[in-house]
Structure formats: C-alpha cells, structure tokens
C-alpha positions as CSV (number, residue, x, y, z in Angstrom):
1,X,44.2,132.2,70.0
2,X,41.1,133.2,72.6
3,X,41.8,133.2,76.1
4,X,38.2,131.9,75.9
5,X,37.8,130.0,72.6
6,X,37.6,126.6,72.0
7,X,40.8,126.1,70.7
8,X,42.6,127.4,73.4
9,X,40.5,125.3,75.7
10,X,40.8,122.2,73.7
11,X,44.2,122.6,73.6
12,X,44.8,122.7,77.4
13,X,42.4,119.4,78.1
14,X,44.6,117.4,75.4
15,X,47.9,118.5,76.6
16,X,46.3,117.4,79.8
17,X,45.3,113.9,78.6
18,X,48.4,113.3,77.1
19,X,50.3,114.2,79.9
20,X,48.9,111.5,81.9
21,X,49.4,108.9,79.2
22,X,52.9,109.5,79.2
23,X,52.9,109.2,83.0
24,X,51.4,106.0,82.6
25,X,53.4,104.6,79.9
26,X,57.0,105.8,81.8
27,X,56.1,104.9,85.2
28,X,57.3,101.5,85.6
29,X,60.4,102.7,84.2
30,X,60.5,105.4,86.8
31,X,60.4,102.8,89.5
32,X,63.5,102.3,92.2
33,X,64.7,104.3,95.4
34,X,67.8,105.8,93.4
35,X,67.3,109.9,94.1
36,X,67.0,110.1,90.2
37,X,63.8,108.0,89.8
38,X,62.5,110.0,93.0
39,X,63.0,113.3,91.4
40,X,61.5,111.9,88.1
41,X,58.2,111.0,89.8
42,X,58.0,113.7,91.4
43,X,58.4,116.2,88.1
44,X,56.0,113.9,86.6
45,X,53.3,114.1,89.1
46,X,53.4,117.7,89.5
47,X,53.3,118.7,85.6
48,X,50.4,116.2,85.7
49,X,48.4,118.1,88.4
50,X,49.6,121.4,87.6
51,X,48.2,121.0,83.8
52,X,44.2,119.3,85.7
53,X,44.3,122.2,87.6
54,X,45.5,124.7,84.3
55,X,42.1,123.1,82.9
56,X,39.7,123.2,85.7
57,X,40.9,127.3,85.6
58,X,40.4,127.7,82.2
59,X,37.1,126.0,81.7
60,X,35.8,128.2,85.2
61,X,37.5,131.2,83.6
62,X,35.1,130.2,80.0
63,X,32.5,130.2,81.9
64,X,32.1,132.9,84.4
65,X,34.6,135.1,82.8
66,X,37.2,136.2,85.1
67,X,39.5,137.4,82.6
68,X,38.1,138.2,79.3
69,X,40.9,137.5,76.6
70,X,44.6,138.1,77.0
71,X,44.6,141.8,77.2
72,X,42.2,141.4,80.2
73,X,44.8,138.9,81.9
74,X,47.8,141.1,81.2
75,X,45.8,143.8,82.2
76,X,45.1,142.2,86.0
77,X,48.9,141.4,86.1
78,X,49.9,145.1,85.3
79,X,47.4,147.0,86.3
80,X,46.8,148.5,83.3
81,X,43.1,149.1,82.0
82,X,41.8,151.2,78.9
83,X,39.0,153.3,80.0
84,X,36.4,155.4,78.6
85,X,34.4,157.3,80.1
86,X,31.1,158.5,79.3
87,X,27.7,160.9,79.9
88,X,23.9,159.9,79.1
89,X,20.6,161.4,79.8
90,X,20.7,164.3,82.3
91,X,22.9,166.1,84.5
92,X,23.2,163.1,87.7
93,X,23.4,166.3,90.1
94,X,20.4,167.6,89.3
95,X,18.9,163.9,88.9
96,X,20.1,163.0,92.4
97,X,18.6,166.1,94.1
98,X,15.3,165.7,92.4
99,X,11.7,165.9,94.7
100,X,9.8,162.6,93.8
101,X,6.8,161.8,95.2
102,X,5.9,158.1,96.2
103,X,6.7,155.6,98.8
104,X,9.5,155.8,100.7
105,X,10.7,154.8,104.1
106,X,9.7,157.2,107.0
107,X,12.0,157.7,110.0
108,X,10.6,156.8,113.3
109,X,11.2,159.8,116.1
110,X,12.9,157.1,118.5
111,X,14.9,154.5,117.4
112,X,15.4,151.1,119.5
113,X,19.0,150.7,121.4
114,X,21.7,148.7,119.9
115,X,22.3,145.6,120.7
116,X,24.1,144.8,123.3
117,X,28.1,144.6,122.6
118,X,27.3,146.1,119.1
119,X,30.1,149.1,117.8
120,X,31.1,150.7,114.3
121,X,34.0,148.2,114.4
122,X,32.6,145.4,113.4
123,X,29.1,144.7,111.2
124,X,26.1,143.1,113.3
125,X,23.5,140.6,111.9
126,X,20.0,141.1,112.2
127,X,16.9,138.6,111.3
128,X,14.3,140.8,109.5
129,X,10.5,140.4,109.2
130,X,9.1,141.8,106.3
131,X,5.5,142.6,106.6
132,X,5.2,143.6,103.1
133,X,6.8,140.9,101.5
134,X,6.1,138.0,104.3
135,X,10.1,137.3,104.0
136,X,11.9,136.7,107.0
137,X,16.2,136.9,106.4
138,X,19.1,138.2,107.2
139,X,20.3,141.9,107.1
140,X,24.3,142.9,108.2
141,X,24.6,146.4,109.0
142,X,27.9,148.2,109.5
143,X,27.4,151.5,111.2
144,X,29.4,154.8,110.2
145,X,32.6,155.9,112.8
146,X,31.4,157.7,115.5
147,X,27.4,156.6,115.0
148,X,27.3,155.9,119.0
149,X,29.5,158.9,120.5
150,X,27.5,161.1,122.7
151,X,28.5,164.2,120.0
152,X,26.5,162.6,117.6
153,X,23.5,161.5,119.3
154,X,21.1,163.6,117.2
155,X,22.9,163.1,113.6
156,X,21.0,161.2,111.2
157,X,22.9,159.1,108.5
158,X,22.7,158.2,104.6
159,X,22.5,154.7,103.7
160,X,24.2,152.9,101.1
161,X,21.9,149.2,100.5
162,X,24.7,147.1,99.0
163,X,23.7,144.0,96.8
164,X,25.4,140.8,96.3
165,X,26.3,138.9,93.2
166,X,25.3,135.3,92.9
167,X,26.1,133.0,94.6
168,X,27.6,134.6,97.1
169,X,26.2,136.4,100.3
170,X,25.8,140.1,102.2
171,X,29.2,139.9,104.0
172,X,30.9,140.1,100.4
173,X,30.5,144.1,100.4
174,X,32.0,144.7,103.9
175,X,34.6,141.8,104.3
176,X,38.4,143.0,104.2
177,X,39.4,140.1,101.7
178,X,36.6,141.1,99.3
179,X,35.1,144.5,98.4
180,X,36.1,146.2,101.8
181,X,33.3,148.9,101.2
182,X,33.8,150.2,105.4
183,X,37.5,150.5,104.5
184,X,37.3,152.1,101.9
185,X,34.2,154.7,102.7
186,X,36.5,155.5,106.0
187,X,39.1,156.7,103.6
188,X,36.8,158.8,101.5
189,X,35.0,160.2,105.0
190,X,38.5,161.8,106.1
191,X,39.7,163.1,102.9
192,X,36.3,165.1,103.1
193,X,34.9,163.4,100.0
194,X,31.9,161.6,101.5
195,X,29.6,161.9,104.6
196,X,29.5,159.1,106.7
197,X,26.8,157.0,105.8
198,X,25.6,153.4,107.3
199,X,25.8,150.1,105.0
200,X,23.0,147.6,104.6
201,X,23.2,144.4,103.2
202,X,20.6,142.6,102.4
203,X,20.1,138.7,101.8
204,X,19.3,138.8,98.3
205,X,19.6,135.1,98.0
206,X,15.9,133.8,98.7
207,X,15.7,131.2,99.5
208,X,19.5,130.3,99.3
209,X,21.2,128.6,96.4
210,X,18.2,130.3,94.0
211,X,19.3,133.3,92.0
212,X,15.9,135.0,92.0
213,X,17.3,138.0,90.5
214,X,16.0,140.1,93.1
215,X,12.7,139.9,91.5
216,X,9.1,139.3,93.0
217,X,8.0,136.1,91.6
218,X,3.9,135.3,90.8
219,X,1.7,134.4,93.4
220,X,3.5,131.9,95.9
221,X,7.1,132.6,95.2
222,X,9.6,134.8,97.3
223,X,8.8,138.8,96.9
224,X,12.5,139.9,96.7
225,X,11.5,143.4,95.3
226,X,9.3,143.9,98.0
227,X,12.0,142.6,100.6
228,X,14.6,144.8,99.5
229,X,13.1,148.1,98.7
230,X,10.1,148.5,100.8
231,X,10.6,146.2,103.8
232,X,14.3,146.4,104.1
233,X,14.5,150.7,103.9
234,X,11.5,150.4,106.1
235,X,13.0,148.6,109.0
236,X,16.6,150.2,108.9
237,X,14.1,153.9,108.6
238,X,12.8,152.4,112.6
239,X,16.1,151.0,113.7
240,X,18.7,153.5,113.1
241,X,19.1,157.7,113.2
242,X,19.2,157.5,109.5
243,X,17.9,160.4,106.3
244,X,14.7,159.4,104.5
245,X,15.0,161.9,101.5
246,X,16.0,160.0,98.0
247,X,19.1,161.9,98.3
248,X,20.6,160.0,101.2
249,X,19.7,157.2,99.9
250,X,21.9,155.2,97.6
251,X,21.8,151.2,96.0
252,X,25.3,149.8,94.9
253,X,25.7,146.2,93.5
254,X,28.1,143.8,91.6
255,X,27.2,141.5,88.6
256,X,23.9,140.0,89.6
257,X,23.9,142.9,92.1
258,X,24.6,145.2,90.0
259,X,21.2,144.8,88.2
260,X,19.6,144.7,91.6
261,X,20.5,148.2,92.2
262,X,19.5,149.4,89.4
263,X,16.5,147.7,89.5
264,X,15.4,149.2,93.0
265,X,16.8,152.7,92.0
266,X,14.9,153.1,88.7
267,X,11.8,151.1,90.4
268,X,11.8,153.1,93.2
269,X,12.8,156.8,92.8
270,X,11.2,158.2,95.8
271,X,13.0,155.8,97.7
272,X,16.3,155.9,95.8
273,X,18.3,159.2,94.6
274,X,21.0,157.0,93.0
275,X,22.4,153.7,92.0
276,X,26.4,152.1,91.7
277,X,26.5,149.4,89.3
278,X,29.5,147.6,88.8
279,X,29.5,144.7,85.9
280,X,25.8,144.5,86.0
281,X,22.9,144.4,83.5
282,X,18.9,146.0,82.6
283,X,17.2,142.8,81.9
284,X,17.2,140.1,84.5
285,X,19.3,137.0,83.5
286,X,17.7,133.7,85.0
287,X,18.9,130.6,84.9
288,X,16.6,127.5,86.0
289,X,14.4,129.9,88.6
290,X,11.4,131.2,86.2
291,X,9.1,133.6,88.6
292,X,7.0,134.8,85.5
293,X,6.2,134.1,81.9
294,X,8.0,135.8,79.6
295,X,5.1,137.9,78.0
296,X,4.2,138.9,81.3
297,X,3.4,142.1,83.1
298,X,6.0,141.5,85.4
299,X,8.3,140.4,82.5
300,X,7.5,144.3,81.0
301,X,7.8,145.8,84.6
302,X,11.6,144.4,84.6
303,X,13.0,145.8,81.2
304,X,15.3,148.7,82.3
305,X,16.1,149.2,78.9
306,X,12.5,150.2,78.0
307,X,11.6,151.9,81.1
308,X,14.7,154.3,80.6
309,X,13.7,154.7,77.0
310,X,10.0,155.7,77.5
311,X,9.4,156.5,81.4
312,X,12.9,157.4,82.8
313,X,12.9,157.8,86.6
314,X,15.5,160.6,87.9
315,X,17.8,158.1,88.6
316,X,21.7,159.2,89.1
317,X,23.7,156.4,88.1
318,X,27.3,155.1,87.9
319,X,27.8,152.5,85.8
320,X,30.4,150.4,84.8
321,X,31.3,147.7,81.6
322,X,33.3,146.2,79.3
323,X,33.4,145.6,75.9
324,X,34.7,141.9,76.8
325,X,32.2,141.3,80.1
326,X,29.5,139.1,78.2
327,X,27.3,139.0,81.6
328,X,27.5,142.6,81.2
329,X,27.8,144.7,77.4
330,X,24.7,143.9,76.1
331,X,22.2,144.9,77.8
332,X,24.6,147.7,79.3
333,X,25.3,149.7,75.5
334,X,21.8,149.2,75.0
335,X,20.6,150.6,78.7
336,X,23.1,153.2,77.7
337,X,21.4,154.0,74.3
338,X,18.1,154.2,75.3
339,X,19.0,156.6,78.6
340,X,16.8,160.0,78.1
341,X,16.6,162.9,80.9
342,X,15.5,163.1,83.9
343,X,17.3,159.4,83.9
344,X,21.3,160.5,84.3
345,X,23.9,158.0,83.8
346,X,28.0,158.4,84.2
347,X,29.8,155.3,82.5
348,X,33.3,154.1,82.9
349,X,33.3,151.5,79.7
350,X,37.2,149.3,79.9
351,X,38.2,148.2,76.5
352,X,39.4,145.0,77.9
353,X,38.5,143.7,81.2
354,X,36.0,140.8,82.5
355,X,33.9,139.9,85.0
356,X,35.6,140.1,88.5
357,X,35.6,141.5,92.1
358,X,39.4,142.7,91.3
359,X,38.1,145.2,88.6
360,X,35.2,146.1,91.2
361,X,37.8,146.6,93.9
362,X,40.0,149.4,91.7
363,X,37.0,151.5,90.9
364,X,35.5,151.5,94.1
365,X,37.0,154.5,95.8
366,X,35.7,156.2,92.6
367,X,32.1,155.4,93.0
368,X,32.3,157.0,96.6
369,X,33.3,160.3,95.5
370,X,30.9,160.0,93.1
371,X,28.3,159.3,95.7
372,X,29.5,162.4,97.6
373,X,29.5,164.9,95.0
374,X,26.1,163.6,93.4
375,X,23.8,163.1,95.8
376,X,22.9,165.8,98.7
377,X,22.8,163.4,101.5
378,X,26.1,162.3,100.8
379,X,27.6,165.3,100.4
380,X,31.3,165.4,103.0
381,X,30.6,167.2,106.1
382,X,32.4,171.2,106.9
C-alpha cells in the first residue's frame, strides 16, 4: 500500500471518522468522576486527535511530498539513502573556469561602510532598489569570518546568491534550525575545502504570497529575472569587497529555488560560473500566477531543457533528485538527457527520497566542496 496512494489515504480518513463515531456512541456511558471513566475519556479523546492529526499529515505529506513512499520514511528515520551518482556534458572544472563574455556585475573601487553595529555574526537586512528591474525588496547578507578585520581590508570575496523555495523567505538558507548554510560553509572554510565567500539572499517572493517563479513577467508584472541577476549582483558588486569574475560567483537553491538557480546560471553565464540545485526543476512550474502565454518567447526563453540541448551555456552544475520527488524527476532526467558540453552537470540521483529540507540539509556540506574544487574563486585559501 502507497505511502501516497489513495488507499492508504482513504484508509487513514475512515479510521478517523469512525473513531469519532464510536466516541460519540460510548460517551454517555463513559460519564462519572470514578478514575476509570476519567482514564477512558481521556484514551478516547487522544486516539481521536492523534488519528485528525495522522490525516491532516498524510494528506500534507500527498501533497507536497515530504516523504515519498515507505522506503523514503524508513530512509529519514535511519538515515539510510540509495545514491547514484552521475556525469553529463563537460568536465564542470573546465566549465566553471570558462571566459564568457556578457554582462556581469562590475566591482566598484570603494565600497560604502557597514552599517552601524553590523558583524560576520549575525546576517543584516538590506532594502534594495533595483534600477533595472524597478523592484524595491529585501536582501540579507551574511558576511564571511573575518570580512571586517584590519588583515583583510583589501581581500575581495566570492558570493554564493542563495534562493528560496516557495513559500517561504531569504532567512531559510542562513537560519540554524533550517539549512544553516554560514554553519556549515565555516566548517568547510577551516578544513581548507572552501574560501570564504559572502551569502546573499534575495526576496524571491514578489510580491509576497505569489510564486513568480523567479521569472520576469510581460509588460506590468514584477521583473524577478532582472531583480535577481542583474540588479541584485549589481548592488552587492558596490556594497561589498567582493570577485566579479563568473568563477566566484555561484547560485544555489531548493525546490522552487532550485530552478531559480539554474535559471540565473544557465541565463546568465558571464555572471554565473556555477549553480547548486537541490530538488529543483528546468521548466518553471506555476500555479495560479501566469506572467506569459504559453507559446511565448518568454515561455521558449525559460525551457532549460532545450537551451541545454541546443545552446548550452558553460554552466558547472550540482544537481540533485529522486526517482520518487515528483516536483523534481521529470524535468530533472530530461534536463539530464539533453545536457551537451560546454554545459557540465554532476548528479547525485536517491533511489528513494522526497521532497524535503532534511534531504537538503545531508548533502549540503557536499555541495560546498564541490563549490571549492569547481570553481576558481572558490577555491580554499594556502
């Protein structure tokens, strides 16, 4: 029986149903002060609400796919995940330190002071105008250990842009109970992995509650492209000692996020040397929001899966999936398929896993030494 099917599910909401019918049939008989009759009310109430909350669970876990079937679940209580890994396209070392030519942020000689009480312990919020795009949001920044000591006034950083999934918002790559990317970059910086690097994260979620997809829309809706790859690298390029080549510059998303990345990173090569996409996808997956027709230029511009067939960008890439992630599979083994050099793509596919931050959180470490081995700006430090 499915974790996931409807039999399971159905199941679960009559067990449900008739445990409240008994509940009401035996509860005048249940009635008195004796301890016994307590006790009994008691049990009953609490298998009643522990079976509406079973429910609620499993219809969420339908839906969003939190735990794909029972391997999955077993999986998350073990720790134990069948993984395959593999290569497509070109070498992702020679993809990442590739020239490209095109737009790209361009570092300003003198960068403005912090602000005041700001440090590398803790992430500061910025409100950001975009020129390009017209958007004005919200960008948190966490800078790399040791960004304001006097020894390191004249290093300049790499920057990882970190993309949310939907809904949710920019704090969910840096907050401790959540992806913990500051944590866990820290780790990789003193085991001489990775080079310190500043995180940016973006409001992707324009205007909030709308999963835009990260997309620019036609003429009068939000520019999110625009935001996040042009204005976005261009104001942290005037605001902080940070790298402008392609190499030092990475995208890294979840789910919604995860196409996001890969979305600016194959859109934007001179900008990006690489993406991180965890549980993501190559075609944009709206739900009520429609910013274009479907026949559309701008539905053609956003096909991955046909630009990394005919015009692949070189674009290193870590990617991961699941045969069981429905958000995910698809459009991933066909993004897979399609990849052709100068495009360079290193997979981690699970056999049985779903669509969760707890996967997410396990690889993580991984896609840092990745990042560090890959691409030249994040290459550790002697």
């Amino acid at each position: 029986m499915s974790l996931t099917g409807g039999a399971f599910l159905g199941l679960v909401i009559a067990l449900t149903v008739l445990a409240f019918l008994v509940v009401v049939v035996v509860w005048p008989a249940m009635a008195g002060p004796g301890p016994g009759k307590v006790a009994a009310r008691a049990g009953t109430l609490l298998v009643v609400n522990a079976l509406v909350l079973l429910t609620a669970a499993t219809q969420l876990n339908a839906q969003y796919l939190f735990f794909a079937d029972w391997t999955d679940l077993k999986g998350a209580l073990t720790g134990t995940v069948t993984t395959t890994g593999l290569k497509r396209g070109g070498n992702t070392g020679t993809a990442g330190r590739t020239v490209v030519h095109g737009r790209a942020a361009k570092a300003a000689s003198t960068v403005p002071p912090l602000p005041a009480g700001a440090s590398t312990a803790r992430p500061i919020s910025y409100t950001v105008r975009g020129p390009a795009s017209g958007i004005v949001n919200t960008v948190i920044v966490q800078l790399p250990r040791g960004y304001t000591t006097a020894a390191n006034a004249g290093t300049r950083y790499p920057v990882i842009e970190t993309f949310q999934g939907y809904p949710s918002s920019p704090s969910r790559w840096l907050a401790s109970d959540s992806m913990n990317l500051p944590t866990v970059l820290d780790q990789k910086v003193t085991a001489h992995q990775v080079a310190p690097a500043l995180i940016v994260s973006p409001q992707v979620e324009i205007p909030r509650g709308v999963d835009t997809e990260c997309v620019n829309g036609r003429a009068g809706l939000p520019q999110l492209e625009t935001w996040l790859t042009v204005d976005v690298p261009n104001w942290v390029a005037k605001t902080f000692r940070v790298r402008t080549d392609r190499g030092s510059w990475a995208a890294m998303g979840l789910s919604t996020g995860g196409w996001c990345a890969a979305m600016a990173s194959m859109l934007h090569p001179a900008q990006y040397g690489g993406a991180v996409v965890l549980g993501g996808y190559f075609r944009p997956e709206f739900g009520l929001y429609e910013p274009y027709p479907p026949q559309s230029s701008l539905a053609r511009r956003y096909d991955l899966v046909s630009l990394a067939r005919h015009r692949p960008p070189p674009t290193a890439m870590w990617l991961e999936t699941s045969h069981a992630d429905a958000t995910s599979y698809s459009s991933s083994a066909a993004f897979l398929k399609a990849a052709r050099p100068p495009l360079a793509v290193d997979a981690v596919v699970l056999q049985h896993a779903g669509h969760r931050v707890g996967i997410w959180q396990a690889l993580l470490p991984s896609t840092i030494t990745w990042l560090g081995r890959n691409l030249p700006g994040f290459a550790p430090r002697p």
